[in-house]
C-alpha positions in Angstrom: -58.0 59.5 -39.1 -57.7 55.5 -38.4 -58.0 54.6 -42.0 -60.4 51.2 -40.9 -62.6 54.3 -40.5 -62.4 54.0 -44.5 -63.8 50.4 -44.8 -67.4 49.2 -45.2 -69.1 48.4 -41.8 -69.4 44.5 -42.0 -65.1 44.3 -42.5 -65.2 46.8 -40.3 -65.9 44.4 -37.5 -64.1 41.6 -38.8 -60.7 43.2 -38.8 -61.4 44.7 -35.2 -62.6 40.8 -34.1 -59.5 39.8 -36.1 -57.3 41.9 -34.4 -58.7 41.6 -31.1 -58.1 37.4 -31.6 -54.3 38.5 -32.3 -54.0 41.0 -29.6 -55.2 37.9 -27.2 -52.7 35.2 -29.2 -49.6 37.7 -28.9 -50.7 38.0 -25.0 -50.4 34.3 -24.6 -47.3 33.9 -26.7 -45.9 36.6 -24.5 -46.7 35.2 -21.2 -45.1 31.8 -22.4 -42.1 34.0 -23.3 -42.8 33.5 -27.1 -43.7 36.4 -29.0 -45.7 36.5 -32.0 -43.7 38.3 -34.4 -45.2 37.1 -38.0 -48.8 37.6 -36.5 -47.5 41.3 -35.3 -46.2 42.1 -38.4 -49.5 40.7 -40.6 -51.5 42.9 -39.3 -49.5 45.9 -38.6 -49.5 45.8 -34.5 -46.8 48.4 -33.6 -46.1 49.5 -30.0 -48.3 52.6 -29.7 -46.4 56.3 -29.3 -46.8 57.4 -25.5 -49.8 59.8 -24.9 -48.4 63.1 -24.8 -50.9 63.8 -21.5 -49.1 61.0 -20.2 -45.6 62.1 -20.9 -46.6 65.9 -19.7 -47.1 64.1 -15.9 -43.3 63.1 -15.7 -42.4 66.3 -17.5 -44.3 69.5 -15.5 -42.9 68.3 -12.1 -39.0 69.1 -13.3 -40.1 72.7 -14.4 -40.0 75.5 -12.6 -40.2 79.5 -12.0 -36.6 81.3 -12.1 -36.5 85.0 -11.1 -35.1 87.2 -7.9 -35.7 86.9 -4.2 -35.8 90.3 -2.2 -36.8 90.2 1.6 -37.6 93.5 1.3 -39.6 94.4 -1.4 -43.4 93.5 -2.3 -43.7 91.1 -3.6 -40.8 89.1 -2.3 -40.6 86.7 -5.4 -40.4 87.8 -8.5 -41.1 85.2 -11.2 -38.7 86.3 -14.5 -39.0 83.3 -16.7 -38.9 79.4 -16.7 -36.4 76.9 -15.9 -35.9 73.1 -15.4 -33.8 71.0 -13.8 -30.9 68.6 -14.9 -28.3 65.9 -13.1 -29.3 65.0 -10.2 -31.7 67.4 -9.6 -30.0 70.4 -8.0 -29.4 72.0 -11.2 -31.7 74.6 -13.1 -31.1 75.2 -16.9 -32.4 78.7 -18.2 -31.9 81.6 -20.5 -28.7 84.0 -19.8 -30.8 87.2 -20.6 -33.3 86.4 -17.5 -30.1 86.9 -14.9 -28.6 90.5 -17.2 -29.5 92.8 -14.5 -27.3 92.6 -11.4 -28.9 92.3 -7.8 -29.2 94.4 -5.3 -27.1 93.0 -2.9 -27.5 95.9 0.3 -31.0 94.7 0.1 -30.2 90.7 0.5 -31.6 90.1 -2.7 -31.1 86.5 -4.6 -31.5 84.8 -7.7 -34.2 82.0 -6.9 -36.2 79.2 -7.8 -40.0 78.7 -7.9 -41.9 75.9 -7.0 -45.4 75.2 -6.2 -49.1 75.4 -7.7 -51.5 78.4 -8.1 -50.2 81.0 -5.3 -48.8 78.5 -2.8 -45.0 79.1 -3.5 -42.1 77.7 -2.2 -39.2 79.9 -3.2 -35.5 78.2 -2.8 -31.9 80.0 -3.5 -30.3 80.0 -6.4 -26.8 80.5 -7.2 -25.4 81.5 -10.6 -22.8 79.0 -11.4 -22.3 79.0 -15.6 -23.8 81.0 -18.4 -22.9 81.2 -21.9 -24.2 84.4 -22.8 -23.8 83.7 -26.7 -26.1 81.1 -27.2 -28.2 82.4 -24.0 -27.9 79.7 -21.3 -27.6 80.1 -17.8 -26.5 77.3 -15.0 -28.2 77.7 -11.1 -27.5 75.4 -8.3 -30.1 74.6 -5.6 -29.6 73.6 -1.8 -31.9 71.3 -0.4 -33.6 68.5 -1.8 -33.1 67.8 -5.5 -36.0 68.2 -8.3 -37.5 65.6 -10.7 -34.7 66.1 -13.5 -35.8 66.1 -16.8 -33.8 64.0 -19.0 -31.7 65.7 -21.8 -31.6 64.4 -25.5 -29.8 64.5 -28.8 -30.7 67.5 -30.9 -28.4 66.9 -33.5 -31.0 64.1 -34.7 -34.2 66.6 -35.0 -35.9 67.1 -37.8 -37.7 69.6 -39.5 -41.7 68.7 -39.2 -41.7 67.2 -36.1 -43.8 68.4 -33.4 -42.4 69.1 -29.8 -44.0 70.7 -26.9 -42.7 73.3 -24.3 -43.5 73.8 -20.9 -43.2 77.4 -18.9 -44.8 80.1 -17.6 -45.9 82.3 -20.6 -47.1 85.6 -18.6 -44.7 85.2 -15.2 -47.1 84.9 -12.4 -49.8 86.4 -13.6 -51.8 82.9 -14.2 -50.0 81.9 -10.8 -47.6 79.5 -10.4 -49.2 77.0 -13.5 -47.1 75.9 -16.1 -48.7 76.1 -19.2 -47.7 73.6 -22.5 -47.8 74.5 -26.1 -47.4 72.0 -28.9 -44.7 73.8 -31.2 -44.2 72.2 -35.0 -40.2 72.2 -36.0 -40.5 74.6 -38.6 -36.8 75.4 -39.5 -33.5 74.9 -38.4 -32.0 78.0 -39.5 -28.8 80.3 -38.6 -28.8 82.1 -35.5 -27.4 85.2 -37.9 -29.1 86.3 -41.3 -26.8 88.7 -43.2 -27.9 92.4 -42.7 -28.9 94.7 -45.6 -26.9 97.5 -44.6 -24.1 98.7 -42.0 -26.2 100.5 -40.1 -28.3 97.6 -38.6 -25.2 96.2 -36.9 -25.0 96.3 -33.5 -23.1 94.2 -30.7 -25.7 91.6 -30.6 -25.0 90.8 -34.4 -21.8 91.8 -34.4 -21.3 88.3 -32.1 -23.9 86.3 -33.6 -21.8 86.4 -37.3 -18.5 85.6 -35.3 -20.1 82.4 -33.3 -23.1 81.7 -35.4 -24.6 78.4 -35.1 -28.1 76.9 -35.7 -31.5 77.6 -33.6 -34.7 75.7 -33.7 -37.7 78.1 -35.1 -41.0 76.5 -34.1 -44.6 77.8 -35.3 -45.9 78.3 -31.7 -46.7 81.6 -29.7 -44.5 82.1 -26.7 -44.4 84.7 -24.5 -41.9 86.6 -22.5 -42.0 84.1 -19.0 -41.4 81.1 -21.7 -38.0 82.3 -21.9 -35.9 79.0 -20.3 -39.0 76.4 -21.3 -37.6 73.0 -22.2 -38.6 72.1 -25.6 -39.7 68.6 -25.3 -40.4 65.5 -27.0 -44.3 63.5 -26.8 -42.9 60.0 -26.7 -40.3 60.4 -24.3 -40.0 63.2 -22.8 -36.3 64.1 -23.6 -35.4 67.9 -23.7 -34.2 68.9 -27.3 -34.0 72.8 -27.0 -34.7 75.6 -24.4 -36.8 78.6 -25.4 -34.9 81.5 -25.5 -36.7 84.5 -28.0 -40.1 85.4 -30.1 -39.8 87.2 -33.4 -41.5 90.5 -32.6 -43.5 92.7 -35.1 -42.8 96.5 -33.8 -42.0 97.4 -30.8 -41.3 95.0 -28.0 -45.1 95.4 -26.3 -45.9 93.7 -29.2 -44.8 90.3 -28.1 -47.8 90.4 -26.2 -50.2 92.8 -27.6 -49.8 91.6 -30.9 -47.6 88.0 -30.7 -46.0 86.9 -34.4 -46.2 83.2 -33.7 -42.9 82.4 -34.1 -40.4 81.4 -31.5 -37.1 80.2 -31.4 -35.1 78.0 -29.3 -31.5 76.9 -28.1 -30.7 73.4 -29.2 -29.6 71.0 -26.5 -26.3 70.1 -27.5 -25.3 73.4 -26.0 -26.5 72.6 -22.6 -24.9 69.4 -22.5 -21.2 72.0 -23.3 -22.5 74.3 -20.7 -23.1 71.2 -18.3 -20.0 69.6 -19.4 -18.0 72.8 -18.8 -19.0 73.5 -15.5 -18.5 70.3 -14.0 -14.7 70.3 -15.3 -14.9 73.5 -13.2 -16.0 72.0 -10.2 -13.5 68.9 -10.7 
């Protein structure tokens, strides 16, 4: 609530005349190349935090569909997850797990990339250059002309109670090609592995997660199965700070949709930056 909300109605209107007369004064000093500063800082004018619809517009362009390509089959496309791109635009960042089964190559078929609105896709080639299957990140390269790339950020400075956004496609194409965006509060940073009661719950998954663990992002947002490879983003400027990789799941796994827990986790993006920084030393 805008706490002059708070104040009687008469001082109401003087502090919004008051601050309009300064809003017009810093203007001035401005244009004269002279800014107000003592006048800002009386009366508490700060630079406004960008509208997150605003920020969305530069973000939703740099995000696409990931999935398979098969000239063969109906449908030909087949929309798997969510991904976005990075560099200079002919890179895709998504989620290792998406790209586990292997294609069937007698049939022609490709890893691809999604673009477009509603059902008007354009689907684009994809190789598989990079994954690191630990921490469940997967590199494509595109041919052609590049994407919007979003920009990556610094996760190492996030902090718990901050909210973020993702963009992705929660139910594959289902609702079409239309990325949707969910705000997601920061609600841990926690351990990628939580000590197991007994032997019996170890498997290979956990087995590597106590050998390599590191710190994931838990947010209090519903995701859904197509979110996985959804850059986690941040209002004001936009900068990736994770990648949406898993949902805690209640039951069995068709309860991720049928019955969603409303927590999600993510990747942190210091580990795309490695991945990034590791496959380019390949390429040099």
């Amino acid at each position: 609530m805008n706490k002059m909300s708070l104040l009687p109605p008469g001082l109401y209107r003087i502090c919004v005349a008051l601050l309009d007369h300064v809003r017009r004064l810093t203007a001035q000093s401005v244009s004269k190349r002279h800014t107000s500063w003592p006048l800002i800082m009386l009366f508490g004018i700060a630079p406004a935090h960008a509208d997150v619809a605003d920020t969305l517009l530069s973000v939703k362009p740099g995000v696409v569909g990931v999935g398979t390509f098969n000239p063969t089959s109906s449908p030909r496309a087949n929309l798997q997850g969510t991904g976005f791109a990075v560099l200079d635009g002919r890179y895709v960042v998504s989620c290792a797990h998406i790209f586990s089964k292997p294609l069937d190559t007698e049939k022609n078929e490709t890893h691809a990339i999604l673009i477009g609105r509603d059902r008007q896709v354009t689907v684009r080639p994809a190789r598989l250059i990079a994954t690191d299957k630990a921490r469940d990140l997967a590199l494509l390269k595109i041919e052609g002309d590049p994407l919007p790339a979003l920009k990556l950020g610094d996760s190492s400075g996030v902090r718990e109670g901050w909210q973020l956004y993702f963009t992705g496609y929660p139910i594959g194409s289902v609702l079409g090609l239309n990325p949707s965006t969910h705000r997601a509060g920061l609600a841990a940073v926690i351990p990628i592995f939580t000590p197991l009661q007994n032997a019996a719950q170890l498997t290979a998954r956990t087995l590597r997660q106590a050998k390599d663990a590191y710190e994931v992002f838990e947010l209090d947002a519903i995701a859904y199965p197509g979110n996985s490879g959804s850059p986690v983003w941040h209002p004001d400027s936009g900068e990736v700070l994770g990648v949406v990789n898993s949902v805690y799941v209640k039951g069995a796994k068709e309860a991720a949709l049928s019955a969603p827990s409303g927590i999600t986790y993510a990747i942190p993006v210091k580990y795309v930056h490695q991945l990034l920084e590791q496959a380019q030393a390949k390429t040099r």
